[in-house]
C-alpha positions, 0 to 999 in steps of 0.5 A: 638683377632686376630694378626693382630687387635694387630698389628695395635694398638701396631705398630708392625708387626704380625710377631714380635707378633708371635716371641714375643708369642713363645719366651714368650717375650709378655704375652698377648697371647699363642702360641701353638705348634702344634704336632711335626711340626713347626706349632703353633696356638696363642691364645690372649684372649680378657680380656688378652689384654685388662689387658696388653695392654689396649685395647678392640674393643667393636665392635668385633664380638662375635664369634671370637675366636682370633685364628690363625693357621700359619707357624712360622715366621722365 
């Protein structure tokens, strides 16, 4: 499910959400780091928020992985 779809709902910014996933602070998604860089791919499965959080988009298109490659927040 994408980050910022997440942000919406909960009402926080997309930011807070990758700082949450990377300190492990929030535990409906994964940030993974990517080689040795500063890079991190997040993961928030569908079934994940919806065990944690509650929420589902029925409307979501199927082939959305919910994946993201950024820069990491400062």
């Amino acid at each position: 499910m994408p980050l910022k779809e997440i942000a919406q709902v909960i009402g926080i910014g997309v930011a807070s959400i990758k700082r949450g996933l990377r300190d492990k602070e929030l535990d409906f998604g994964y940030a993974l780091r990517i080689g040795n860089g500063e890079q991190y791919r997040y993961l928030c499965p569908d079934k994940q928020v919806w065990e944690k959080l509650g929420y589902f988009n029925p409307d979501a298109q199927t082939d959305d992985t919910g994946e993201s490659e950024e820069q990491p927040d400062g």
